[in-house]
C-alpha positions in Angstrom: 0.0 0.0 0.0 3.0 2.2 0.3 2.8 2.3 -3.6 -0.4 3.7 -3.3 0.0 7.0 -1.6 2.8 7.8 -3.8 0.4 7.2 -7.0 -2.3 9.7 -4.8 0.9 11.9 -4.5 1.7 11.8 -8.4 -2.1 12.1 -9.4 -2.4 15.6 -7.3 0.7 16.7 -9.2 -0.1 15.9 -12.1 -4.0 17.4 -11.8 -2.0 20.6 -10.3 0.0 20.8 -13.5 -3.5 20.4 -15.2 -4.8 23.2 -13.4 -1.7 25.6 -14.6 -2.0 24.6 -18.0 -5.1 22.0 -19.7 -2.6 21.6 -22.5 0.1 20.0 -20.4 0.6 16.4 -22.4 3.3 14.9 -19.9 0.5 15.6 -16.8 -2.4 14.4 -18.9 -0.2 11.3 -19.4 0.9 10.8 -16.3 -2.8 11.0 -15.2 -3.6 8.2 -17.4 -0.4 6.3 -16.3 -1.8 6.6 -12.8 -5.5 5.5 -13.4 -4.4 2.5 -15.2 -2.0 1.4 -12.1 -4.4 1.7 -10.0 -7.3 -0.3 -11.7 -9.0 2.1 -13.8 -8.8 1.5 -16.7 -11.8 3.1 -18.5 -10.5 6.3 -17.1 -6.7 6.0 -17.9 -7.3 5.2 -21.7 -9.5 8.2 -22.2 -7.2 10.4 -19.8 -4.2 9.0 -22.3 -6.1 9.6 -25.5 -6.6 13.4 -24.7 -2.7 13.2 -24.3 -2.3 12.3 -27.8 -5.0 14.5 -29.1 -3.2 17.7 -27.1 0.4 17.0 -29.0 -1.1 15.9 -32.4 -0.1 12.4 -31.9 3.6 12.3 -33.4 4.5 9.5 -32.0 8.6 10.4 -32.4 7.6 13.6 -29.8 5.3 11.6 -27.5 6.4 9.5 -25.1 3.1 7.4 -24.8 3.4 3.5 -26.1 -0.1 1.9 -27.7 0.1 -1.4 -27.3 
């Protein structure tokens, strides 16, 4: 459970950055990262297609994988 708060910890960061800028792709990433560590899923695939619609998708710029 340790794990856990630090995800919390990240997800508040990452919303914070959110907050200074909607655009952000890393923090709408990392948002998506998080849901899908911790379980959800539905959330974390829409949260990390947003990422790729904010950057255009150019997969040599973006550090998101599709698997």
């Amino acid at each position: 459970m340790k794990d856990q708060g630090k995800l919390d910890q990240a997800l508040l960061c990452f919303e914070a950055a959110i907050d200074i800028d909607k655009n952000l792709d890393y923090a709408l990433e990392g948002i998506g990262r998080v849901l899908l560590k911790t379980g959800n899923h539905a959330d974390g695939i829409l949260k990390l297609r947003e990422a790729m619609g904010s950057i255009g998708f150019n997969p040599q710029k973006s550090s998101i994988i599709i698997y």
